[in-house]
C-alpha positions, 0 to 999 in steps of 0.5 A: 155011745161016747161019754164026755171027758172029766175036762168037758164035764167040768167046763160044762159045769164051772162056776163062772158059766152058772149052770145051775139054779138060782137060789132064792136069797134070804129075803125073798119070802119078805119081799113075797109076802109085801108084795102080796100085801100090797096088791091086796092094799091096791085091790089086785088079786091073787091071780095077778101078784101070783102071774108076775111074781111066778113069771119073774122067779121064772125069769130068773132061774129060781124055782125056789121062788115059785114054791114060796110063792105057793105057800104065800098064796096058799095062806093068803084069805081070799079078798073081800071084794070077790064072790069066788070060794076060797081057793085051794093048794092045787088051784094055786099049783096049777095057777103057777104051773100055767104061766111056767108054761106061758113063759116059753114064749118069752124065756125059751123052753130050758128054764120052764123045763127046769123050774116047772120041773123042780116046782113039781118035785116041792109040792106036797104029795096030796097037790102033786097027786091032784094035778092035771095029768091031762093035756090041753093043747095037742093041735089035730086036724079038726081043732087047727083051724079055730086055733090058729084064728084064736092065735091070730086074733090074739096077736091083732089084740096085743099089737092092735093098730099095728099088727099087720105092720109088724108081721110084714116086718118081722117077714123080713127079718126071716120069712118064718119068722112071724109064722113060729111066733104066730103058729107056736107061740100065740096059736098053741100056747098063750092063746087057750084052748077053746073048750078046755077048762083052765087046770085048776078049774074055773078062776084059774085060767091065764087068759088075755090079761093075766098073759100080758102080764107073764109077758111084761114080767118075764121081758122086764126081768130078762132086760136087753128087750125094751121094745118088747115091754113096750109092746106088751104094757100097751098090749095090756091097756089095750085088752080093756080099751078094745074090750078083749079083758071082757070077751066071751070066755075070758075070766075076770082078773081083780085089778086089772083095770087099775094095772092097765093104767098108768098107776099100774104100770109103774106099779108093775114095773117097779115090783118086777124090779124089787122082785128081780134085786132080791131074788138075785141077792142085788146081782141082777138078772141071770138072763141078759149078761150071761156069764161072769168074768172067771175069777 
């Protein structure tokens, strides 16, 4: 097999292409930890600051993030307003695991690959050691048919009142356009396997709302993609004005009411923003303007 010369290894790896990580800035866990006070103050639980802050460090490339957002979440007592038992480590690594995982459809396969990867390798060995090693989603003949409905029905309840529309326009910007995102994206991945209990087990599972939320982080921290954080902060409002939020099978997310309102969204939008700026120590997103000019 052929070895890359010394000159290509080191184009591959010089500094202006960015090739590695992002650290996590000095301020992060602050701004972690007021960020999880405040959802508190607005009586927006764990589950839903720990989905849009994990799915911005994502985003952005920072591993580091996730396992502070581990540790922040794993001391932060549960809320008064929820009749769940306190959740434990590994709820918390699983939680953050699923929506790395959900991040594919938004953020391509590479980042999830290496920040759920170096996310494992922080746990504690007790956590590390009591996580799923069982997969969920592998498609068979008996189970594809309910899968793809599953996905399907999710896309109608995301794009509601436009999706045929839209899936006859992605169509014609390339004819399996719209059969990737339906079949790959919204059928194996961000819908949930019907049957399957959620890693971490019950109050862990990423369902309709808490996905819109992967999506509005992940689009909003990437920039360049307005249209589809449109869609998607009407996609969440829309999962409690069509009822999909309290469909059978779905979870409660405290908050998520007041997220899908017009409160909530600047709410969101405005903590993503925060997130991103001092994850990236004020350099913005990693995603969109790719490299920087070579000093």
């Amino acid at each position: 097999m052929s070895k890359l010369s010394e000159a290509v290894k080191a184009l591959i790896n010089a500094s202006h292409s960015k090739p590695g990580y992002t650290p996590s800035s000095p301020g992060v866990q602050t701004a972690l930890k007021r960020f999880a006070s405040d959802a508190a103050e607005k009586k927006v639980g764990l589950p839903a600051w720990v989905t849009l802050s994990t799915a911005v460090s994502a985003t952005l490339n920072c591993p580091e993030a996730m396992t502070q957002i581990f540790h922040i979440a794993n001391s932060t007592p549960s809320s008064s307003s929820s009749s769940s038992p306190p959740r434990t480590p590994v709820q918390n690594a699983e939680l953050i695991r699923e929506v790395g995982l959900k991040c594919i459809s938004f953020n391509g396969i590479p980042r999830s690959i290496n920040t759920l990867g170096a996310f494992r390798g922080s746990l504690p060995e007790d956590v590390g050691a009591a996580l799923s090693t069982s997969a969920t989603r592998e498609l068979t003949p008996e189970n594809l048919p309910a899968r793809k409905r599953d996905g399907l029905a999710l896309w109608d309840g995301v794009y509601a009142g436009f999706e045929r529309k839209l899936l006859a326009k992605l169509a014609r910007s390339h004819p399996d356009l719209p059969v990737h995102i339906l079949n790959g994206h919204y059928s194996n991945l961000l819908s949930n396997p019907r049957g399957a209990a959620p890693p971490g087990g019950a109050g862990n599972k990423v369902g309709r709302v808490l996905t819109s939320l992967v999506a509005i982080a992940c689009l909003r921290a990437q920039t360049g993609v307005g249209p589809q954080v449109v869609s998607h902060v009407f996609g969440l409002r829309k999962a409690y004005d069509n009822g999909d939020a309290h469909a059978a099978g779905e979870e409660p997310v405290e908050g998520g009411a007041w997220l899908a309102t017009e409160d909530g969204n600047i709410w969101i939008l405005e903590n993503i923003d925060r997130l991103v700026n001092v994850i990236s120590g004020g350099e913005g997103t990693t995603f969109a303007p790719g490299m920087r000019p070579k000093l």
